[in-house]
C-alpha positions as CSV (number, residue, x, y, z in Angstrom):
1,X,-25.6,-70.6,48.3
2,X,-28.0,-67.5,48.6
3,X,-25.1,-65.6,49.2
4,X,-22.8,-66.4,46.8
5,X,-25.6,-66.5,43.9
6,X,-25.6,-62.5,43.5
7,X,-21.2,-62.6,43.0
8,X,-21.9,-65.2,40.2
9,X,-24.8,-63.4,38.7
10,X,-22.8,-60.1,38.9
11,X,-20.2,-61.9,37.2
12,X,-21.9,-63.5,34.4
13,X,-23.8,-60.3,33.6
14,X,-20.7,-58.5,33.4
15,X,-19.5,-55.1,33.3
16,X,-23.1,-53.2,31.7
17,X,-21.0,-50.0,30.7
18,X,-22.1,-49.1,27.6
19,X,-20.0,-48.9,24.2
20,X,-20.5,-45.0,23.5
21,X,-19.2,-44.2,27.4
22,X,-16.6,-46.7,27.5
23,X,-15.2,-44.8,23.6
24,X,-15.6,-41.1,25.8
25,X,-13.9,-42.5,28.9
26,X,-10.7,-43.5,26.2
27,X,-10.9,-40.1,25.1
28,X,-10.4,-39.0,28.6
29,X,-14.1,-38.4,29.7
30,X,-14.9,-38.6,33.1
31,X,-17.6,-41.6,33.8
32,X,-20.4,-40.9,36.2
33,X,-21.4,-43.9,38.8
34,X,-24.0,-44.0,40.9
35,X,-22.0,-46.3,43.0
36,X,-18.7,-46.7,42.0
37,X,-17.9,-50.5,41.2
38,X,-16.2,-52.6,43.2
39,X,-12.9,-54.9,41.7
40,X,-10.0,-56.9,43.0
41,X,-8.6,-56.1,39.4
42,X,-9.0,-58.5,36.4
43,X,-7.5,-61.8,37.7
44,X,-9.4,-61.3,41.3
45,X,-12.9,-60.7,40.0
46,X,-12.3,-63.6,37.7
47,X,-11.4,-65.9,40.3
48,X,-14.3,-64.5,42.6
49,X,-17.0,-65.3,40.1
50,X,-15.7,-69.0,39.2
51,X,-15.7,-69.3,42.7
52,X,-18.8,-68.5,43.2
53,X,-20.5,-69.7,40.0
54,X,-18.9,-73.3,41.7
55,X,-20.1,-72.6,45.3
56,X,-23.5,-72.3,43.8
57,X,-23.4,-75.3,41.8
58,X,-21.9,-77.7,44.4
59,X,-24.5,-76.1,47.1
60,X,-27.6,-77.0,44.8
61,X,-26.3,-80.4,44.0
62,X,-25.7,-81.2,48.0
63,X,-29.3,-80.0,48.2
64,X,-30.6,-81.5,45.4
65,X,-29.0,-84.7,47.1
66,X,-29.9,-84.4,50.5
67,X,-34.0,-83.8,49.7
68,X,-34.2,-86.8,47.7
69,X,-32.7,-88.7,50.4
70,X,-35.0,-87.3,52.7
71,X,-32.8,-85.5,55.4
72,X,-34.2,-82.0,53.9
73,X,-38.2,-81.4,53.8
74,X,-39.3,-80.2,50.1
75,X,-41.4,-77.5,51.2
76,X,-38.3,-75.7,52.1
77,X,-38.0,-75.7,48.3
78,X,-40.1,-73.0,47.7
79,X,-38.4,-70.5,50.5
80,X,-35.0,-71.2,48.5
81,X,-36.1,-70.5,45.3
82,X,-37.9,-67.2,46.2
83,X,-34.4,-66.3,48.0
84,X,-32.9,-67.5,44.8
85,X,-34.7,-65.5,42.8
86,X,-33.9,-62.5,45.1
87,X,-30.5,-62.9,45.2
88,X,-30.5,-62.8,41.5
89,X,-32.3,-59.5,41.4
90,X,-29.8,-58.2,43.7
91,X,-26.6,-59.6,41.0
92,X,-28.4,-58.0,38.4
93,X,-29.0,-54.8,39.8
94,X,-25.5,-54.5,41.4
95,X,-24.4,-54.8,37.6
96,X,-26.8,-51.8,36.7
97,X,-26.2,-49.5,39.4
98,X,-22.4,-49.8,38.9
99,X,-22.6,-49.4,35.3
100,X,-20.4,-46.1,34.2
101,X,-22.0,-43.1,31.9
102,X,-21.7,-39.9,30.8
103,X,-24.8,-38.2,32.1
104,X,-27.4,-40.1,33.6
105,X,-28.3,-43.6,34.1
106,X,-31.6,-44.6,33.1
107,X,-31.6,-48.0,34.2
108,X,-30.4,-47.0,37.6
109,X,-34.2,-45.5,38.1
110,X,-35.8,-48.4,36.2
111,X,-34.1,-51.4,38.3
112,X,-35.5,-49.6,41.3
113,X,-38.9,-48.7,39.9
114,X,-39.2,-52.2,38.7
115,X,-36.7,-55.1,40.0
116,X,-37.3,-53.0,43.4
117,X,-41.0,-54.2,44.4
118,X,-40.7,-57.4,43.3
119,X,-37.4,-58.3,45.8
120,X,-39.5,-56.6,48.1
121,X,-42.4,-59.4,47.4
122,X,-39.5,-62.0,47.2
123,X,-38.5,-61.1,50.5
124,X,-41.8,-61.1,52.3
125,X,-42.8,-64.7,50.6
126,X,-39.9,-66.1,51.6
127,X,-39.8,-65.1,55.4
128,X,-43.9,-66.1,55.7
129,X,-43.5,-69.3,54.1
130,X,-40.4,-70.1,56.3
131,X,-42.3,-68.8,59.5
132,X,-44.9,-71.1,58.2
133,X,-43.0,-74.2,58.0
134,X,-41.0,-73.6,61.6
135,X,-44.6,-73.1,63.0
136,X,-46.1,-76.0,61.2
137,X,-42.8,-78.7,62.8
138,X,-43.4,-76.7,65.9
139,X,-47.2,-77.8,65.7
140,X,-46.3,-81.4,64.7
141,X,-43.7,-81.8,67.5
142,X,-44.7,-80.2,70.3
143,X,-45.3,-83.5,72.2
């Protein structure tokens, strides 16, 4: 589910070229990337996106299921919706960094300025509160 959340965010967020660069690209400007975006054409990246907006839907509804009947602890909630929360960062800013201009891109600089510390954070809480709760069932059942 953590993996396919960042395909379904990058696909709901959509292409963030904007309008002025898409009109000078028609004209037959050249757009600048900072990373050039990756597509399996129209009909692939739509099928890739479903498919992953599904994925994430049926994987949170087999966990959403399987803690209230007990077979998953709920503190492992809060490691999965830090990753969550990651792996939408990373959606998002795959959407930015691949967005086409003429010139430079602003947001490019921002996402990393901003979005970039806070995944960082995201990351960190998630892998100390999951060493937390393996070292706390360790404690519990080391007899």
């Amino acid at each position: 589910m953590v993996l396919a959340t960042p395909v379904a965010t990058s696909f709901l967020v959509g292409d963030q070229t904007n309008a002025e660069a898409l009109a000078l690209a028609a004209q037959g400007e050249r757009l600048d990337y900072g990373i050039p975006p990756v597509t399996l054409g129209p009909t692939g990246d739509l099928v890739l996106g479903i498919g992953a907006c599904a994925l994430v839907l049926v994987s949170l509804g087999v966990l959403v299921r399987e803690s209230v009947a007990g077979r998953i602890r709920r503190a492992w909630w809060s490691v999965l919706a830090q990753l969550m929360a990651l792996a939408v960062i990373v959606g998002f800013s795959w959407r930015v960094m691949t967005a086409g201009g003429i010139g430079a891109n602003i947001g490019e600089g921002l996402v990393v300025m901003f979005l970039g510390p806070i995944a960082l954070g995201l990351m960190i809480g998630a892998c100390v509160q999951a060493d937390r709760l393996i070292q706390r069932h360790w404690a519990t059942n080391a007899d």
